[in-house]
C-alpha positions, 0 to 999 in steps of 0.5 A, spaced: 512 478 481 514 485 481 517 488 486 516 495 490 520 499 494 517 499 501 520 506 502 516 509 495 510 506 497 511 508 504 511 515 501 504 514 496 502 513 502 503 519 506 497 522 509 493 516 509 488 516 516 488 509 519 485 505 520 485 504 512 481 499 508 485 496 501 481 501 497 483 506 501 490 504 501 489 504 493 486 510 491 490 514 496 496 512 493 493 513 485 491 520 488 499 521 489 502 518 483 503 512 485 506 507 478 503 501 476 507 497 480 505 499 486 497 498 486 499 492 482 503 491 489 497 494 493 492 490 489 494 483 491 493 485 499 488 481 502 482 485 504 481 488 510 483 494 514 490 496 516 492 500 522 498 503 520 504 503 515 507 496 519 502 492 518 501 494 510 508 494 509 508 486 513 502 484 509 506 487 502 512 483 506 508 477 505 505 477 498 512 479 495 
């Protein structure tokens, strides 16, 4: 399992409104660069919708 810096994909995700669905999440984080890594990482987080940065950086916590 590839491992991301909560900190950079915190910084991909600069700018999201939350609530944010995953799709949201992986498609502003495609939109400001984001490697591979990170949407792998993104990819694996279960489908619903996240209410602020904790709660994605807690769910990124549980799949790694």
């Amino acid at each position: 399992m590839a491992k991301v810096n909560p900190i950079q994909l915190q910084k991909h995700l600069k700018g999201v409104d939350y609530p944010a669905s995953k799709e949201q999440l992986i498609q502003h984080a495609q939109k400001q660069g984001a490697d591979d890594t990170a949407i792998s990482v993104l990819n694996q987080l279960p489908d619903e919708e996240y209410e602020s940065p904790t709660d994605v950086s807690e769910a990124v916590g549980d799949i790694e």
